[in-house]
MDTraj code that builds the backbone (N, CA, C; nanometers):
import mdtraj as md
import numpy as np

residues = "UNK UNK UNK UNK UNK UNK UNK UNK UNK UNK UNK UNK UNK UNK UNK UNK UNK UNK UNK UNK UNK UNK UNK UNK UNK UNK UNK UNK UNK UNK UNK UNK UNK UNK UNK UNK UNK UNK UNK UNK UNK UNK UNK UNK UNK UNK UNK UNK UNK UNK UNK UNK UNK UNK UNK UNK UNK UNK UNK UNK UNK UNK UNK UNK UNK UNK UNK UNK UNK UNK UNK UNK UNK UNK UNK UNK UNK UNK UNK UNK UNK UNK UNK UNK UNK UNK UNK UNK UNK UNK UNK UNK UNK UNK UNK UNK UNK UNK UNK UNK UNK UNK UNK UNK UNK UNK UNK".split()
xyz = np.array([
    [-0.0649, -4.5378, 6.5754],
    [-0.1104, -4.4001, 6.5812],
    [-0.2614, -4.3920, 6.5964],
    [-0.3520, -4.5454, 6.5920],
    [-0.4721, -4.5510, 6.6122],
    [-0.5074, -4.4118, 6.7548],
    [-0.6106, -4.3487, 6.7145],
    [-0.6521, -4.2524, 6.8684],
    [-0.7291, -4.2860, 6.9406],
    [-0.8069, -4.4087, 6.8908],
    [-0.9202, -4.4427, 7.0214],
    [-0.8435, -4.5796, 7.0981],
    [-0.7825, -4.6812, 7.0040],
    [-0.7209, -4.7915, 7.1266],
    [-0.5261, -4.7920, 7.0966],
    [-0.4677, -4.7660, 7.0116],
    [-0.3312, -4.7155, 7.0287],
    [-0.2921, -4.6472, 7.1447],
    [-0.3134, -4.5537, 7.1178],
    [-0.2837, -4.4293, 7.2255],
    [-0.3294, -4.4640, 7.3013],
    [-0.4487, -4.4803, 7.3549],
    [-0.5227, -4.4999, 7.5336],
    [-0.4307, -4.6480, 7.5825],
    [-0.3837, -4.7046, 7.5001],
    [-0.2676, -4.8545, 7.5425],
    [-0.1567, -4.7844, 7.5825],
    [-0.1311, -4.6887, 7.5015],
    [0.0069, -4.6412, 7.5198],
    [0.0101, -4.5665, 7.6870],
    [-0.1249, -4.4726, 7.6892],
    [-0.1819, -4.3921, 7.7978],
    [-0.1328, -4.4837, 7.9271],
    [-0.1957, -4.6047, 7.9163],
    [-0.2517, -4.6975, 8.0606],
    [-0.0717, -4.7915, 8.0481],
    [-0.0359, -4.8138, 7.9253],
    [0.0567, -4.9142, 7.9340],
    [0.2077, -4.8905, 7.9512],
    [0.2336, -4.7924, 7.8112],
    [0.3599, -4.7920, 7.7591],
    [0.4556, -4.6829, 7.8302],
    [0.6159, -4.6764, 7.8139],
    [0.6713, -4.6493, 7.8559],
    [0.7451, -4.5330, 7.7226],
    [0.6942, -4.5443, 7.5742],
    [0.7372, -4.4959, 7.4699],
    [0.6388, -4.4883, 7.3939],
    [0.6453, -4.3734, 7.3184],
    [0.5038, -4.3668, 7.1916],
    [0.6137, -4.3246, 7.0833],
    [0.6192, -4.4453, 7.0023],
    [0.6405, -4.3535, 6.8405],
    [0.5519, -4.3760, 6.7116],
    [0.5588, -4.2512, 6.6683],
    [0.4796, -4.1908, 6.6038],
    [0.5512, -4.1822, 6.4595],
    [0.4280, -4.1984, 6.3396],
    [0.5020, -4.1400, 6.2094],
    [0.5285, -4.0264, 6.1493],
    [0.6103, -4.0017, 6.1189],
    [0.6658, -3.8106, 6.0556],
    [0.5800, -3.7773, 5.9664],
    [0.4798, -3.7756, 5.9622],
    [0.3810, -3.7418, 5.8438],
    [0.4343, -3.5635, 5.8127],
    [0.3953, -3.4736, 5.9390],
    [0.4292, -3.3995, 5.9342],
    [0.3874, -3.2977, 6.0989],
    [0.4743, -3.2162, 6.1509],
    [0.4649, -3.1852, 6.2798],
    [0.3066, -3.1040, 6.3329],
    [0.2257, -3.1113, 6.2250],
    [0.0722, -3.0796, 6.2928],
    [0.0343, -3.2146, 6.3004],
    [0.0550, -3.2984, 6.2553],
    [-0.0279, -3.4332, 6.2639],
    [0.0368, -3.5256, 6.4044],
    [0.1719, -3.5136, 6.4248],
    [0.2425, -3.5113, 6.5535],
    [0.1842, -3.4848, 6.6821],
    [0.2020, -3.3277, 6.6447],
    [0.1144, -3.2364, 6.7080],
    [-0.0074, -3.3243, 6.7952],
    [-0.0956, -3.3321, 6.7381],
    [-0.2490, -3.3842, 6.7055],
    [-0.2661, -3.4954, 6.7954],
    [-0.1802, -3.5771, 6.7471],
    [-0.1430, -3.7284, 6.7924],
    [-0.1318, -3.7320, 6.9264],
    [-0.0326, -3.6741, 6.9933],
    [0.0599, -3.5798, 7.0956],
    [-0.0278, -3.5611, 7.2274],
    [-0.1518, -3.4734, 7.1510],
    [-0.2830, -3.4258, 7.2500],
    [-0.3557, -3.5241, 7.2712],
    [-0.3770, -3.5896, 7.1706],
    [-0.4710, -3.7014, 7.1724],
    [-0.4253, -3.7957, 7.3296],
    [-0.2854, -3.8568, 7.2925],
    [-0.2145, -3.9225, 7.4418],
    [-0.2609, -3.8686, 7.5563],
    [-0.1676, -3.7546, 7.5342],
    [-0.2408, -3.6213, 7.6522],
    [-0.3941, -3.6271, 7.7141],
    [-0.4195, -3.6492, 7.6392],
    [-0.6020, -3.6613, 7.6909],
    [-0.6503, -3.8211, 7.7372],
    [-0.5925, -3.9214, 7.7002],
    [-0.5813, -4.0306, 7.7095],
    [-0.4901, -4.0619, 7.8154],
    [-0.3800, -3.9914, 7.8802],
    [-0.3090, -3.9805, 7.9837],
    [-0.3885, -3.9366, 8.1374],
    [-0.4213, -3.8286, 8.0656],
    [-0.5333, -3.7062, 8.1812],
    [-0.6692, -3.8351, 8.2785],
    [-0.7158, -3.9155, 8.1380],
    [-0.8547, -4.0323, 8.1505],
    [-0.7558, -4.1172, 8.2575],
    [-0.6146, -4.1629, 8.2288],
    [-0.5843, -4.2900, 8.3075],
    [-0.4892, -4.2416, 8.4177],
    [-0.5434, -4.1073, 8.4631],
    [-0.4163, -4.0680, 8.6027],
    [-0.2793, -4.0874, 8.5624],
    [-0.1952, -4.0219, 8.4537],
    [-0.0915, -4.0745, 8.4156],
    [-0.0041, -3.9165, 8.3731],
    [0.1033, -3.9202, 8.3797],
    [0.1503, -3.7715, 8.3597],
    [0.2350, -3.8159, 8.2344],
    [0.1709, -3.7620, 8.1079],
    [0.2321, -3.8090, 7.9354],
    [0.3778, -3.7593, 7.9814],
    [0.4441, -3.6704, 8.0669],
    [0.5660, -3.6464, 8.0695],
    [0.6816, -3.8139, 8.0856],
    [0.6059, -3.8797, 8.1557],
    [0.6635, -4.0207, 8.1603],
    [0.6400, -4.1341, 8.0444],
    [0.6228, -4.0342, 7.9234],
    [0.6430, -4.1497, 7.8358],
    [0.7252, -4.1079, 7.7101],
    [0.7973, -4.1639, 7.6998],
    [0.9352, -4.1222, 7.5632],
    [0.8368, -4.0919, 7.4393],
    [0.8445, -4.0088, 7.4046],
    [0.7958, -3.9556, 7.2331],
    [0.8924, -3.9902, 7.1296],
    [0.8760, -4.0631, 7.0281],
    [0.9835, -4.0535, 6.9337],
    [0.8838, -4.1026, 6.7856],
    [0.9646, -4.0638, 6.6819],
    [0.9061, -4.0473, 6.5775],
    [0.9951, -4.1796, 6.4705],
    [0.9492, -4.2112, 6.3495],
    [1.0015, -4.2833, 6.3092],
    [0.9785, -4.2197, 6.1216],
    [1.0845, -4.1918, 6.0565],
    [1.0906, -4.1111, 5.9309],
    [1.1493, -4.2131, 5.8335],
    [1.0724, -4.2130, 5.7147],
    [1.1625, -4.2700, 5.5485],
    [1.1888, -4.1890, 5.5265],
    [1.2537, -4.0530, 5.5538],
    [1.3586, -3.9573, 5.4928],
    [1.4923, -4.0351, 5.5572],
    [1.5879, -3.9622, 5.4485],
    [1.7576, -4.0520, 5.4525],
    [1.7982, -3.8994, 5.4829],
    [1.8307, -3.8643, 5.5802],
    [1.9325, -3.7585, 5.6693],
    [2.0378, -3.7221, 5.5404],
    [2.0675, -3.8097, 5.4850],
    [2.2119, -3.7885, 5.4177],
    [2.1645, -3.7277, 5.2599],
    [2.0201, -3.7525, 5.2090],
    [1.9840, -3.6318, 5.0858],
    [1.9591, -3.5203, 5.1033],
    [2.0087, -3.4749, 5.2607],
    [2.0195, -3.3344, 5.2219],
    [1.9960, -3.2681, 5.3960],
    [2.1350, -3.2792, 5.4439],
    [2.1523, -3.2726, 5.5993],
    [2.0917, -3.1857, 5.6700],
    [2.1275, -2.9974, 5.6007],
    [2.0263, -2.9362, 5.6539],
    [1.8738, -2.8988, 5.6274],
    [1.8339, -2.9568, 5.5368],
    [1.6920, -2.9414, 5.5140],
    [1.6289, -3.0782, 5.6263],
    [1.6893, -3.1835, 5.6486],
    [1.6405, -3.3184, 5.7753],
    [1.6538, -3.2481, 5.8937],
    [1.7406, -3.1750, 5.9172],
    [1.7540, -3.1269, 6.0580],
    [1.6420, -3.0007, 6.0371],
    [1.6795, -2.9036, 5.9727],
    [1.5815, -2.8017, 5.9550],
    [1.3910, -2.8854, 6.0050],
    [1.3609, -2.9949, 5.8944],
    [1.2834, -3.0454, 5.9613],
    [1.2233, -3.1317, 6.0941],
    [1.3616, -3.1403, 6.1698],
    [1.3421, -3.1964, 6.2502],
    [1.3385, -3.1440, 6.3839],
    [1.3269, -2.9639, 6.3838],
    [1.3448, -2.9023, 6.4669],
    [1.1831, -2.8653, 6.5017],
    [1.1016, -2.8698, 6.4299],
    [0.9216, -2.8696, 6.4770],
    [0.9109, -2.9959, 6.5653],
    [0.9431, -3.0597, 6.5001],
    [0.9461, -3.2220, 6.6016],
    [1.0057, -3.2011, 6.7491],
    [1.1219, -3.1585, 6.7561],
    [1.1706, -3.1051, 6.8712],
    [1.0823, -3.0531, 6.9492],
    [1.0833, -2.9557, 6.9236],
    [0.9491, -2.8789, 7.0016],
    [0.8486, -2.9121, 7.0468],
    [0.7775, -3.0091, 6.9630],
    [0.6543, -3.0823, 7.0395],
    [0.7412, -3.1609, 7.1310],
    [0.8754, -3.2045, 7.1721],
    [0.9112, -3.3170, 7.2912],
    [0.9214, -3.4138, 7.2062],
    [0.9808, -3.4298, 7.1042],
    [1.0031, -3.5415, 7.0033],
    [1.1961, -3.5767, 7.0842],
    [1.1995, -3.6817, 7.1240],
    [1.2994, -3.6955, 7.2016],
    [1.4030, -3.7823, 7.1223],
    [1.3303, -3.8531, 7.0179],
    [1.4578, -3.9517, 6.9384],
    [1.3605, -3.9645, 6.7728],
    [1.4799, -4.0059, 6.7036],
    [1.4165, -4.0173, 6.5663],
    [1.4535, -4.1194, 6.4904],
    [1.3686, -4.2251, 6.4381],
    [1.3985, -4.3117, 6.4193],
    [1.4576, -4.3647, 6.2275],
    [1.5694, -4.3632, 6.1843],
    [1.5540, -4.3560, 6.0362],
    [1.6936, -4.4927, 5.9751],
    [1.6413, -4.5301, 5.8918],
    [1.6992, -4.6487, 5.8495],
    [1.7938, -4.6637, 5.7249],
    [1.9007, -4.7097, 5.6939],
    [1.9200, -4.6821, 5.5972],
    [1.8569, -4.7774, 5.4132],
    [1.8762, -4.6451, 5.3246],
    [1.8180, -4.7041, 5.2314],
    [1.9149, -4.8003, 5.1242],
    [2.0347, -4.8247, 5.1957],
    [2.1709, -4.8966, 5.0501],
    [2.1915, -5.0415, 5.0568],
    [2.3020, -5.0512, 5.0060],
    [2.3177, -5.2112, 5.0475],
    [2.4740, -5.1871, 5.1149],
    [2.4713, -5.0428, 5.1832],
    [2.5706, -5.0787, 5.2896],
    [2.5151, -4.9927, 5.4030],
    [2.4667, -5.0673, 5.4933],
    [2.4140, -5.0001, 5.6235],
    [2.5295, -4.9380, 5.7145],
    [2.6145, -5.0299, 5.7105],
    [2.7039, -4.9689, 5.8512],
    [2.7848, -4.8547, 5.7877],
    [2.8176, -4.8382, 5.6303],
    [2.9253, -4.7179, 5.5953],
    [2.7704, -4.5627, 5.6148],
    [2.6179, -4.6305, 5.5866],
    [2.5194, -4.4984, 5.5677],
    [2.5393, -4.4566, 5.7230],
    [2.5335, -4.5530, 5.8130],
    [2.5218, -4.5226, 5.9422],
    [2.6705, -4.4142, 6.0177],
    [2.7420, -4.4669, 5.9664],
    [2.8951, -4.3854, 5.9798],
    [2.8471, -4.2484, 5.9301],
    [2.8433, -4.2206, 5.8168],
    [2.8132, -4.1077, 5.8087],
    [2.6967, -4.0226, 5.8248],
    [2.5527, -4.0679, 5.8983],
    [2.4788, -3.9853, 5.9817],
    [2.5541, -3.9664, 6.0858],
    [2.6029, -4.0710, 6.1275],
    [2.6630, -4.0225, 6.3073],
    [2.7481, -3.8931, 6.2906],
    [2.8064, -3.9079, 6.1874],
    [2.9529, -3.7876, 6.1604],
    [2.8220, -3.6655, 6.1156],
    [2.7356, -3.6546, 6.0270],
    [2.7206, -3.5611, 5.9924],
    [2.5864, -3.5276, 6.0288],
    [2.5300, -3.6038, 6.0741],
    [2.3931, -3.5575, 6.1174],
    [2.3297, -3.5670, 6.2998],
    [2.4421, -3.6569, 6.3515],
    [2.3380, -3.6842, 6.4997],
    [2.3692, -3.6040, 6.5894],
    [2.5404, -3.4925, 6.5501],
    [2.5731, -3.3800, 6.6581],
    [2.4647, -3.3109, 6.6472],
    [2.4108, -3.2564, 6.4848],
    [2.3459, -3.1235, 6.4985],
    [2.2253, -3.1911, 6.5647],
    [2.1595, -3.2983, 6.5507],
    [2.0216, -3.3239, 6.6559],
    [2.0598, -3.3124, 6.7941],
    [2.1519, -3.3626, 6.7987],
    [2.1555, -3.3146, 6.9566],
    [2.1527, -3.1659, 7.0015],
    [2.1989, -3.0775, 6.8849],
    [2.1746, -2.9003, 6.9275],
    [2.0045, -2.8985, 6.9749],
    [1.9205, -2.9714, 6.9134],
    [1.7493, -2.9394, 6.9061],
    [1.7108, -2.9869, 7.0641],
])
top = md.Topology()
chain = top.add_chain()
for i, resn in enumerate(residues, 1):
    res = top.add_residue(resn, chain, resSeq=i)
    for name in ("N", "CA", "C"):
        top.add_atom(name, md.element.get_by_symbol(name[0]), res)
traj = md.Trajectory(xyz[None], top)
């Protein structure tokens, strides 16, 4: 999320920028920063995947994660990256898919 050599790498290089969920002004922020770092290297930021990466667990509390994850949307937040916290990954993962990844796809 560095803004003077992160981003201007991402600008000239990358094909994806993710970013941490701090919160959707700091996104925001980040976002422009590329943008301007895009503008410097002849590059249209529309060609580069935005995605965010969150330590919130979707599953303490489904619509308040989605609720938050709809500012993110909006800035062009295209995927979200979140891990589980148990010692059973594949049953936490079963149940985001069931209960949380339709409604992201509504955003």
């Amino acid at each position: 999320m560095g803004e003077r050599k992160t981003l201007r790498l991402v600008a000239r290089h990358a094909d994806a920028c993710n970013l941490l969920a701090f919160d959707p002004t700091t996104v925001r922020h980040k976002l422009d920063v590329l943008a301007r770092h895009c503008e410097s290297e002849g590059r249209d930021p529309a060609g580069i995947e935005k995605t965010i990466i969150t330590g919130s667990d979707p599953l303490d509390g489904a619509d308040a994660f989605v609720a938050s994850m709809e500012g993110y949307a909006e800035l062009g937040i295209e995927k979200v990256w979140v891990g589980p916290p148990g010692p059973e990954p594949a049953a936490w993962v079963g149940r985001v898919t069931e209960k949380v990844v339709p409604r992201l796809r509504e955003l």
